[in-house]
Phi, psi and omega in degrees: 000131176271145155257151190227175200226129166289174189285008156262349168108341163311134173296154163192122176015123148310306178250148181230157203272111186240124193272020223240315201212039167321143139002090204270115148278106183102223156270330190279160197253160153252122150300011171236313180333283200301331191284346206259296182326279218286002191284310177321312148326279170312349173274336175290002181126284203348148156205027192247066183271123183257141206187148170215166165331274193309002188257125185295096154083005157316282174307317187300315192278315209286309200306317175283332190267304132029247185309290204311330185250002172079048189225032166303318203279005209233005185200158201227095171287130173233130147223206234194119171292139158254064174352290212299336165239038179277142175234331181203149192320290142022282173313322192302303178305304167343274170281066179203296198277321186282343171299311206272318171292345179280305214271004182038066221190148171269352200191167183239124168295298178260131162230125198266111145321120199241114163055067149286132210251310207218149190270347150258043138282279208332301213290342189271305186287337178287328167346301197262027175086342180359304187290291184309315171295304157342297168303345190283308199277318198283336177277355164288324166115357198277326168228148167254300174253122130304117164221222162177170201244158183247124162238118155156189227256173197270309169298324149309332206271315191296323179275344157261013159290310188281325201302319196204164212259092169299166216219310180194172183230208183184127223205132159263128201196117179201157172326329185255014184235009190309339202236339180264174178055216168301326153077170179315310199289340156302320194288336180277014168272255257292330170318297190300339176259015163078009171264112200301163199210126170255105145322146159244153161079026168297344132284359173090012182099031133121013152323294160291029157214317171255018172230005160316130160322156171265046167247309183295344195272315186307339199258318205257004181260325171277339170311326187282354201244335179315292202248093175316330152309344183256004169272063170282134147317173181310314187269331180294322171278321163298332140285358180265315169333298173327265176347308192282348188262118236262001189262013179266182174198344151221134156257141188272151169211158194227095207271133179222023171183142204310297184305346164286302186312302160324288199296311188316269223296359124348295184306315183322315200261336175244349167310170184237139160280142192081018191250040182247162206233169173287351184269330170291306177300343194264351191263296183317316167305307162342288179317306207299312199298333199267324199314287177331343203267003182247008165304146169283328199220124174290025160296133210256356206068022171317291159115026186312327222243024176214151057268104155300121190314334190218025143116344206286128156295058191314295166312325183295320184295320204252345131310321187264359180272300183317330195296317188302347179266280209297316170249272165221157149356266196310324162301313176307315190283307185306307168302299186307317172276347160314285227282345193208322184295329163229074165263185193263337179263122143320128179258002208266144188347296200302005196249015164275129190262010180097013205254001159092000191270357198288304143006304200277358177263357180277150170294328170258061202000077161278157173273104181286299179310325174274304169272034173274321187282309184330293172292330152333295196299340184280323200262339174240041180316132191339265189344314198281304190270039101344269173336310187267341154325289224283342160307295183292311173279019147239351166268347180235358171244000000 
């Protein structure tokens, strides 16, 4: 297993253990499963466990397998405040201590803002004393690192990076996301300000590997056999993409059999940084044009077409409308509410007034305006925007 260093110089783990998609015996995680992965994971080097508040029975499992085998001092706990249902000061400490009793543990090595989409979630939480609380639990010794995880766009992502001297962030980032979300240009800011950064999604949720077109999966079966050195699966190049790049510093993976668990730390231990060739670069973009090629709107994400005067995230709509195509309904939809729908300034279709400056800047003269309604109607169906009025309005009045 390889290591990378946190801003104290600890090591930690390349590949890290996402605790997100344990094994369901039932209703239930099976618990002798997930103890046999991760103890196997931790004998391979791992030392990196990822868990949140929201994960249905997740701190309970992480905790017990923990304590039972005697590996506190051997692993680097991470979990996750749920902002989103903080109402009062109170609450924090609250899901903060039941968090430290799920997890059977005096302290949290990482501990997360869990999925900030807009810098007022921050600005909501500094209300409630945060920086000080924060500052409190780390002199006690109760958080060691403080960060947070990100869903939204590149420029949110830049301002709450900027907002307060974060320890690490935590990010959805994969080859088909270079450009989206927090995007390449968040992870080489946080390089450059020296902030360590854990991937999430390095597969899209196992997207790039069981919903690749079969032309792409055919482009990474012939490469392999061109360079032999090169005969990765679907999943080994996306994480070596990962890998090679000196601003990651964890990749998360949501390991659900012993044999995921080798190979995954396997990749771990023999990527490189720098070791993808401009011919490797070239096979991804490939990979990417065939993925796209099954997009409704032939947008590439430039972002020519913005500012938009009135706010429309254009590149944002028309990425989570592709989705719905490129995967399924429900990804689609499931992005457009991470990533744009309960930001606080609402980005949405219907504020666009016709007026057309976007148009004269896409390169790919798309009628912007016109698949702008398209897409309105598919990610914000009637039936649907009831439901998110009143979703926003306990969340932002």
């Amino acid at each position: 297993m390889q290591y990378r260093k946190n801003r104290n110089g600890e090591p930690v783990s390349l590949l890290g253990y996402g605790c997100m998609r344990f094994t369901k015996k039932g209703n239930s995680i099976d618990y002798d499963k997930a103890e046999k992965e991760v103890m196997r994971a931790v004998g391979l080097g791992v030392n990196y466990l990822d868990t949140a508040y929201v994960y249905p029975g997740s701190e309970e499992v992480v905790g017990k397998i923990v304590e039972r085998n005697k590996i506190r001092d051997r692993v680097n706990i991470a979990t996750k405040l749920p902002q989103y249902l903080v109402r009062r000061r109170e609450q924090i400490d609250r899901y903060f201590d039941e968090e430290l009793a799920r997890l059977r543990t005096d302290h949290i090595d990482y501990y997360l803002m869990h999925m900030f989409t807009d810098i007022s979630e921050w600005t909501k939480l500094q209300g409630f004393g945060i920086e000080e609380w924060i500052r409190s639990k780390k002199e006690s010794g109760q958080i060691r690192n403080i960060g947070f995880s990100f869903h939204g766009n590149s420029e949110m992502f830049l301002r709450i990076l900027d907002a307060y001297d974060w320890d690490f962030c935590q990010i959805q980032y994969n080859y088909l996301d270079e450009h989206s979300q927090a995007g390449r240009t968040g992870l080489q800011r946080a390089e450059e300000k020296g902030i360590p950064v854990v991937i999430m999604e390095p597969l899209r949720g196992g997207k790039l590997v069981n919903l690749l077109p079969d032309e792409c999966k055919t482009l990474i079966r012939d490469y392999g056999k061109q360079k032999k050195d090169r005969n990765w699966t679907p999943a080994e190049w996306s994480f070596r993409w990962l890998m090679s790049q000196s601003g990651v510093t964890c990749v998360l993976s949501g390991m659900n059999s012993l044999e995921m668990v080798e190979e995954n730390c396997r990749i771990a231990s023999e990527s490189k940084v720098g070791e993808f060739t401009p011919e490797d670069f070239g096979l991804i973009e490939k990979i990417v044009a065939g993925i796209n090629r099954k997009m409704k709107i032939g947008c590439t994400g430039c972002a020519y077409c913005m500012p938009c005067p009135k706010g429309v995230d254009i590149p944002g709509i028309f990425r989570c409308y592709n989705r719905m195509y490129t995967e399924n309904r429900f990804a689609g939809f499931w992005e457009f509410y991470q990533t744009l729908a309960l930001r606080s300034d609402p980005p949405f279709s219907s504020q666009c007034v016709g007026c057309g400056k976007c148009e004269q800047h896409c390169p790919q003269a798309l009628p912007i305006r016109k698949y702008l309604k398209t897409a309105d109607r598919a990610l914000r169906p009637y039936p649907v925007r009831g439901v998110l009025a009143v979703v926003r309005k306990f969340m932002f009045h």
